[in-house]
ROTORBA-675674 format. One record per residue (C-alpha): chain; z, x, y; residue number from 1; residue in three letters. Coordinates in pm, whole numbers. Example, Ala and Ser with C-alpha at 12.3 -4.5 7.8 and 13.67 -1.06 7.14 Angstrom:
2
REC,c,Z,X,Y,k,r
REC,A,780,1230,-450,1,Ala;
REC,A,714,1367,-106,2,Ser;
//
This chain:
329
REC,c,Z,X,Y,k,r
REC,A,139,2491,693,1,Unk;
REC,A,216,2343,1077,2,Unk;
REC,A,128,1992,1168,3,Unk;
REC,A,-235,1949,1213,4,Unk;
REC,A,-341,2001,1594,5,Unk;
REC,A,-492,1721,1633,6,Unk;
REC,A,-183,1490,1461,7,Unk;
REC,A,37,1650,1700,8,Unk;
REC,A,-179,1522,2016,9,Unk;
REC,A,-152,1161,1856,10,Unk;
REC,A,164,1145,1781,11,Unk;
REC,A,281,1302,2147,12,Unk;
REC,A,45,1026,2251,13,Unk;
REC,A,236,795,2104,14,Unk;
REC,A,578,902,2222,15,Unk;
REC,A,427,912,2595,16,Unk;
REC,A,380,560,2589,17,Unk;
REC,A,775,519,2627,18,Unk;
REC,A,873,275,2374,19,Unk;
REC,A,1174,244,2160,20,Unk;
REC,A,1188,388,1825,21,Unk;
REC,A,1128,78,1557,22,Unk;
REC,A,1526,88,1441,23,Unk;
REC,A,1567,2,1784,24,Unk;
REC,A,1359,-272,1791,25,Unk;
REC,A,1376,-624,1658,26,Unk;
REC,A,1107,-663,1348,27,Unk;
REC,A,947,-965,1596,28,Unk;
REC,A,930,-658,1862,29,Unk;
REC,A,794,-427,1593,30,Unk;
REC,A,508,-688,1450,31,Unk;
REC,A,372,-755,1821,32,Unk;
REC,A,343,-367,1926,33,Unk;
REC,A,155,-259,1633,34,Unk;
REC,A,-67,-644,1702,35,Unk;
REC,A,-128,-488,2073,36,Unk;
REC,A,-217,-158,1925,37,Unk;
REC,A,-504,-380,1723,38,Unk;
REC,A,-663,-567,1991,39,Unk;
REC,A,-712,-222,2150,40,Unk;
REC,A,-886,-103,1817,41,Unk;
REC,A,-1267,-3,1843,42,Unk;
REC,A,-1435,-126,1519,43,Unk;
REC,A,-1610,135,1395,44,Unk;
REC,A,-1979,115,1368,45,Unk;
REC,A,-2081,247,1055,46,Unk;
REC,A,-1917,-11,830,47,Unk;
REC,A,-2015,-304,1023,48,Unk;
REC,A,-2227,-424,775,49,Unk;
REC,A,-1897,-500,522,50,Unk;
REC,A,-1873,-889,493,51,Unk;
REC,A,-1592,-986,564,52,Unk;
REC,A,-1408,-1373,451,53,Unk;
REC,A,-1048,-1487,469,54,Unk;
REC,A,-974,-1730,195,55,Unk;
REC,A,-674,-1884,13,56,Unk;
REC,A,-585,-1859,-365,57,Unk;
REC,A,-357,-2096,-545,58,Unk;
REC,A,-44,-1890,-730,59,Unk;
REC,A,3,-2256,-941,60,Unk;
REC,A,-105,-2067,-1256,61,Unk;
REC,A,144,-1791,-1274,62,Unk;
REC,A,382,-1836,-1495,63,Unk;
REC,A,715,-1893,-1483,64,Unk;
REC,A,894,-1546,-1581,65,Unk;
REC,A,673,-1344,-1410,66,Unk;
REC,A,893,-1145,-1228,67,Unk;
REC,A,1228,-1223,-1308,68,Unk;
REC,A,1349,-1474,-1603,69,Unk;
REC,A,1341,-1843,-1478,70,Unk;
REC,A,1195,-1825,-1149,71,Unk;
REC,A,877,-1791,-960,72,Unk;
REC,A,883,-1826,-625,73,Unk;
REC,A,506,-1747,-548,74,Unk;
REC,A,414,-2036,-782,75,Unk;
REC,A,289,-2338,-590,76,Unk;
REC,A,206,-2120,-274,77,Unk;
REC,A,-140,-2064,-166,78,Unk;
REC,A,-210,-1708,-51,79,Unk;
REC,A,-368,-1609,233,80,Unk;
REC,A,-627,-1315,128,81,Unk;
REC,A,-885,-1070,305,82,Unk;
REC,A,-1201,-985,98,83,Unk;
REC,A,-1451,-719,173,84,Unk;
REC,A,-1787,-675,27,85,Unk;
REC,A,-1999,-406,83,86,Unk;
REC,A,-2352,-477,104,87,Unk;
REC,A,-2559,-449,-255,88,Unk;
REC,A,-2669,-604,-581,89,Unk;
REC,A,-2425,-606,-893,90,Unk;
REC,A,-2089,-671,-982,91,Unk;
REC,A,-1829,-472,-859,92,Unk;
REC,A,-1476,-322,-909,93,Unk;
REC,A,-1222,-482,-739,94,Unk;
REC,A,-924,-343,-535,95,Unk;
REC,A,-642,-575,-448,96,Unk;
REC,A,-472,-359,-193,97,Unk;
REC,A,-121,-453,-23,98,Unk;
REC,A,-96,-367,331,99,Unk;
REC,A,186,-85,469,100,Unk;
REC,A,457,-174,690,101,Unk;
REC,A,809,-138,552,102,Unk;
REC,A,779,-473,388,103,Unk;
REC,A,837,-599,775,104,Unk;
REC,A,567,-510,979,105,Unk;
REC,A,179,-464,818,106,Unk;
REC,A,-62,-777,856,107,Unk;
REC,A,-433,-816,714,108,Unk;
REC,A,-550,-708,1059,109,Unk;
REC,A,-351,-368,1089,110,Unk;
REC,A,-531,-271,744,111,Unk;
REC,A,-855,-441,849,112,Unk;
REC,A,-1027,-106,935,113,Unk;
REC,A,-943,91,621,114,Unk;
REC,A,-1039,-175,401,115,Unk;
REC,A,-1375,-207,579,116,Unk;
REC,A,-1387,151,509,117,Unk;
REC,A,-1259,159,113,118,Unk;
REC,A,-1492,-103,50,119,Unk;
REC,A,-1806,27,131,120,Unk;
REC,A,-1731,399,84,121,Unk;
REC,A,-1640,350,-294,122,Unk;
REC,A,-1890,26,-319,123,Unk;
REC,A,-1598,-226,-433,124,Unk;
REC,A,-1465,-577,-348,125,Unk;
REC,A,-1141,-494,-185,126,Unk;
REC,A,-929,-843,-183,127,Unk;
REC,A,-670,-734,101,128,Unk;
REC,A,-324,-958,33,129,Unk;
REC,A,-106,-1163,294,130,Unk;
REC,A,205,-1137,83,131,Unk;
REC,A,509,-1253,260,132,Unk;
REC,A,754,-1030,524,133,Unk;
REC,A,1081,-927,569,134,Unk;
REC,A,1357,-1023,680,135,Unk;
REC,A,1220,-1393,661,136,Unk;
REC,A,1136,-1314,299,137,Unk;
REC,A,1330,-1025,151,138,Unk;
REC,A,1272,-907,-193,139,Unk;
REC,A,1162,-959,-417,140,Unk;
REC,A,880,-1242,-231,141,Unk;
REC,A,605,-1018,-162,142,Unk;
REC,A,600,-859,-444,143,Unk;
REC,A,588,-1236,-618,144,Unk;
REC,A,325,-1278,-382,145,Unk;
REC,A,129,-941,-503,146,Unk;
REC,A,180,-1027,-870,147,Unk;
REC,A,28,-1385,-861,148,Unk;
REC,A,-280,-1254,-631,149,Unk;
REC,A,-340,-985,-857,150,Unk;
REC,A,-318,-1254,-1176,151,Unk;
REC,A,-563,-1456,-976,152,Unk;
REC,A,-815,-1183,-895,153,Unk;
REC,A,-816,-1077,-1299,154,Unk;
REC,A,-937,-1435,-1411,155,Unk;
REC,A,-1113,-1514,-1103,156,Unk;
REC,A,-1304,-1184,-997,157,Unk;
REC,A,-1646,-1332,-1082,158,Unk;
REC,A,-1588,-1573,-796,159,Unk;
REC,A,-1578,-1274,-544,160,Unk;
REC,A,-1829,-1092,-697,161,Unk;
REC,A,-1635,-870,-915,162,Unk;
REC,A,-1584,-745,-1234,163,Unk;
REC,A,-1244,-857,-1428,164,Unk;
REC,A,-1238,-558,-1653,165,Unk;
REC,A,-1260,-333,-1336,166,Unk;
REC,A,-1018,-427,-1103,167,Unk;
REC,A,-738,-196,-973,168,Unk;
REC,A,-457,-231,-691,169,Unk;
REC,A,-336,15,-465,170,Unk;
REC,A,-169,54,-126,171,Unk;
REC,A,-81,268,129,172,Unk;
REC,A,358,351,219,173,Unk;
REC,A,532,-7,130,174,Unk;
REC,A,225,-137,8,175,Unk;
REC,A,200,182,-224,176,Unk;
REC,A,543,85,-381,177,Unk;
REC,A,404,-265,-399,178,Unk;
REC,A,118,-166,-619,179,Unk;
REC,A,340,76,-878,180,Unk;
REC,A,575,-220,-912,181,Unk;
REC,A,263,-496,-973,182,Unk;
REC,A,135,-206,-1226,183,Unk;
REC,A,437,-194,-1395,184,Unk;
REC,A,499,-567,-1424,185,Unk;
REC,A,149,-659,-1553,186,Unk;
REC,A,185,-352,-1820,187,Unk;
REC,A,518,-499,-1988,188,Unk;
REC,A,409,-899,-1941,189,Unk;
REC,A,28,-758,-2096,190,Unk;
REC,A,-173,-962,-1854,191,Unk;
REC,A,-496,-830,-1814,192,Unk;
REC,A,-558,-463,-1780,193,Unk;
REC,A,-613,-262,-1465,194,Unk;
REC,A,-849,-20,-1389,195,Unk;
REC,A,-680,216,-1178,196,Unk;
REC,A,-396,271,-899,197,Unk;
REC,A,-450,377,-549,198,Unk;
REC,A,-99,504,-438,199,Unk;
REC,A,-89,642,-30,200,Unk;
REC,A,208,789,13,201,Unk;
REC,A,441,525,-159,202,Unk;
REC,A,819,464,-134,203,Unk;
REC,A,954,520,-530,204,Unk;
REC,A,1324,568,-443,205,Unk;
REC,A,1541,424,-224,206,Unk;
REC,A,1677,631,78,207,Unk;
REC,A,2026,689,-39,208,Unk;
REC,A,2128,986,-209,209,Unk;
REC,A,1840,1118,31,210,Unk;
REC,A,1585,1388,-81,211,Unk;
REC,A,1511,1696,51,212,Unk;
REC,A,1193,1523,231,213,Unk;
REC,A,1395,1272,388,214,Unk;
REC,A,1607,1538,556,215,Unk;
REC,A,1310,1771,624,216,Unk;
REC,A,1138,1497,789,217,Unk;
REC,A,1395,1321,975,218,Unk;
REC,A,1241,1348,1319,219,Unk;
REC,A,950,1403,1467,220,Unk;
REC,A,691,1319,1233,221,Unk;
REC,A,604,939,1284,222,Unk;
REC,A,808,756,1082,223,Unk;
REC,A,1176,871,1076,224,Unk;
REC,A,1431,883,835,225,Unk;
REC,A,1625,631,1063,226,Unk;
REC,A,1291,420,1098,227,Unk;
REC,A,1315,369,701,228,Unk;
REC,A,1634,274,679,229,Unk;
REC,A,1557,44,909,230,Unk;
REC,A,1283,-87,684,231,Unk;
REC,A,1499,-79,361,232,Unk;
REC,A,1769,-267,538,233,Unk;
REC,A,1538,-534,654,234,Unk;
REC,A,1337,-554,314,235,Unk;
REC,A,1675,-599,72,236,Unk;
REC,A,1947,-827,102,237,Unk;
REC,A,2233,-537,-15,238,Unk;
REC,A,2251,-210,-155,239,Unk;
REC,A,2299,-325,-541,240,Unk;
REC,A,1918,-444,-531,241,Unk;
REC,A,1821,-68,-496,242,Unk;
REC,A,1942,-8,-826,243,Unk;
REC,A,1611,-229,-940,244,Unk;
REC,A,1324,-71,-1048,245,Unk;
REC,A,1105,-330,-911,246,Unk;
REC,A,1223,-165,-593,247,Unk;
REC,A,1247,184,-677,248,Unk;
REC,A,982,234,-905,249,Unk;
REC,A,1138,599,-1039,250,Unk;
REC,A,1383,381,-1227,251,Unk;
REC,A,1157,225,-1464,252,Unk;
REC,A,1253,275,-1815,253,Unk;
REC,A,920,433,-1887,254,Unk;
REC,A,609,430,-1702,255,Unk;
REC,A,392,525,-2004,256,Unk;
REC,A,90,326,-2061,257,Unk;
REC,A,-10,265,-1694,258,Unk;
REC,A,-375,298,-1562,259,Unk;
REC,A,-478,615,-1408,260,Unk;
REC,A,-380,686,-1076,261,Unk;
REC,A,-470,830,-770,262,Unk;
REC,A,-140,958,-609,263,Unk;
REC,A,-142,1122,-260,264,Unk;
REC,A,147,1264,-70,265,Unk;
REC,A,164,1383,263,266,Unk;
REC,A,364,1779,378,267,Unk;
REC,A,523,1608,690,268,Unk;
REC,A,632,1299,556,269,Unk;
REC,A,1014,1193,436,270,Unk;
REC,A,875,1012,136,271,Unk;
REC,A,680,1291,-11,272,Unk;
REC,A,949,1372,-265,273,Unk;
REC,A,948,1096,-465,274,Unk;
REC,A,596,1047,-390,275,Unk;
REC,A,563,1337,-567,276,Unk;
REC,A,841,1316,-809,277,Unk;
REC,A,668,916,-936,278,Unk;
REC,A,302,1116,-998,279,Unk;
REC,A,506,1443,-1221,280,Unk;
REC,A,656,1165,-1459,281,Unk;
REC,A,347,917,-1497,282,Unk;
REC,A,161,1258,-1561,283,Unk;
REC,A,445,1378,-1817,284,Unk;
REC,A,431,987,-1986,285,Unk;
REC,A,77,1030,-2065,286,Unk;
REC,A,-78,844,-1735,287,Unk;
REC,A,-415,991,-1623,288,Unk;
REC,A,-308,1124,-1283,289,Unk;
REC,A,-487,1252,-984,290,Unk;
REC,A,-233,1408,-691,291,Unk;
REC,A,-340,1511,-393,292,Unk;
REC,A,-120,1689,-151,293,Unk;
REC,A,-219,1658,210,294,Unk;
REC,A,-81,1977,376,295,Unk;
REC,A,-20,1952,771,296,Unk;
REC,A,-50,1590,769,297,Unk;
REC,A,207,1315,799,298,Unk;
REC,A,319,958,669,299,Unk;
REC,A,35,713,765,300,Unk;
REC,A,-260,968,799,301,Unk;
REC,A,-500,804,558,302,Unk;
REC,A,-493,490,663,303,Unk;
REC,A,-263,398,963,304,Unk;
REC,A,-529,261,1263,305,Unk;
REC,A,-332,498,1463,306,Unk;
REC,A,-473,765,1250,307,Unk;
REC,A,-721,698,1049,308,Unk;
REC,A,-1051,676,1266,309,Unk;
REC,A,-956,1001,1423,310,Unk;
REC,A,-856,1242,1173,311,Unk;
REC,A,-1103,1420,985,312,Unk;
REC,A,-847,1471,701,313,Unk;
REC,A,-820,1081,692,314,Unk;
REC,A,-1172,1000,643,315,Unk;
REC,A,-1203,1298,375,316,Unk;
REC,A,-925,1122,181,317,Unk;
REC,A,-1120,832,201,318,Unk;
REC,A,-1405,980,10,319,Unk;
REC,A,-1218,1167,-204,320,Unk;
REC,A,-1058,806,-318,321,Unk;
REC,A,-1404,678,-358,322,Unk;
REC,A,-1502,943,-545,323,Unk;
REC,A,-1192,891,-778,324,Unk;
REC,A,-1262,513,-836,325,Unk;
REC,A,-1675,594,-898,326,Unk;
REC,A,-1593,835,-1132,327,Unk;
REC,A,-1401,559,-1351,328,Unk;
REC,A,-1685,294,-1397,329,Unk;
//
């Protein structure tokens, strides 16, 4: 079907406003537009009454070998975290979400108004993660960062009000990749068991051979094919890393035995192939798997500030996400 109406007037928005496309831009140039675009943001009544606490967690207790044999770099770091706790009695399920951005560009603040949203919408602590950026930290340092806050959040979810035995990650683009990857990693090390995955849109391949998606969606859309190779350049420190499946999740040698997931993929948007492609095989391995293909919309719609508050399609995602993670308790 077309691009939604109403996308189209945000996007042209956008583009009015005259500045450079991000592969033109320095990732410095890229991290203060999208901070302007946030002290502009309205909060949005209806989930004001979300508490909200920053806090820091200690990574000391992850072991060594967690993500690659002999080294941890996360371990001795403390970790700068977001969590959001909808009002209530009980203990909850947890969500340890990881922020969009290419790796480069997505803070706790730019992903401050969908957790707010998640977390009283599905009525779960969402523990929002301040893993570390490219290119000051390529790969594989967030994800190090992602894995140890995840490890802390299964023995230490009591502390937040939150259930251990339910706790589930997910993420929106980058942050979507993020959570497959963490996923995968816990499954083959056996620490702990998630709940669930929440995957928006994720990057499961890197952009070279390209898919049809990528070529589809080259222009026009939001984020360009050009944009992500901009963001894959930034995020890796050469090409031979993209034959990892901690980066490109589609590689893993078998992605049976993973939580259920909640997969969705957007018509408009140059990572919908593998997007697509990463939900068929979990599905085919065994992996409870719910897909959700969001015609007429583009990367970014569910949860992108840009987006998110205005779209109707967003904020039906949104619920149909809760509904997915209430019908698992």
């Amino acid at each position: 079907m077309p691009l939604d109406g109403k996308l189209r007037t945000i996007l042209d928005a956008g583009k009015a406003l005259g500045r450079p496309p991000v592969e033109q831009q320095t990732p410095e140039e890229t991290r203060a537009e999208r901070a302007e675009m946030m002290a502009r943001f309205v909060p949005m009544p209806e989930y004001a009454d979300v508490r909200v606490a920053d806090r820091m967690i200690s990574a000391r207790r992850i072991a060594a070998g967690a993500i690659a044999a002999g080294t941890v770099a996360a371990a001795g770091r403390e970790i700068g975290v977001r969590v959001f706790t909808p009002e209530g009695d009980g203990v909850l399920p947890v969500v340890v979400f990881f922020h969009g951005g290419g790796w480069v560009a997505g803070t706790l603040e730019t992903h401050d108004p969908y957790c707010r949203a998640l977390a009283k919408e599905a009525g779960v602590v969402v523990v929002s993660v301040d893993f570390r950026l490219a290119p000051e930290h390529k790969f594989p340092a967030g994800l190090e960062d992602c894995v140890a806050a995840t490890e802390w959040v299964l023995a230490h979810a009591g502390e937040l009000g939150g259930d251990g035995s339910r706790v589930m990650v997910g993420g929106d683009s980058a942050g979507g990749t993020l959570a497959t990857v963490v996923a995968l990693l816990l499954r083959d090390r056996g620490v702990g068991r998630l709940a669930g995955q929440i995957l928006l849109y994720p990057a499961a391949a890197y952009y070279d051979p390209p898919t049809a998606s990528y070529l589809e969606n080259a222009e026009g859309y939001g984020l360009t094919r050009k944009g992500m190779i901009w963001f894959w350049d930034h995020y890796l420190k050469g090409k031979s890393e993209a034959a990892d499946f901690r980066v490109a999740p589609l590689l893993a040698g078998s992605l049976a035995g993973l939580p259920r997931a909640f997969v969705v993929t957007a018509e408009y948007d140059v990572l919908r192939d593998e997007g697509q492609a990463y939900a068929r095989r979990m599905e085919a391995e065994g992996v409870e798997v719910t897909h959700v293909f969001a015609q007429g919309m583009n990367h970014g719609f569910a949860a992108s500030a840009n987006e998110f508050p205005f779209l109707p399609q967003a904020k039906d995602m949104l619920r149909r996400v809760a509904d997915w993670v209430k019908a698992g308790r």
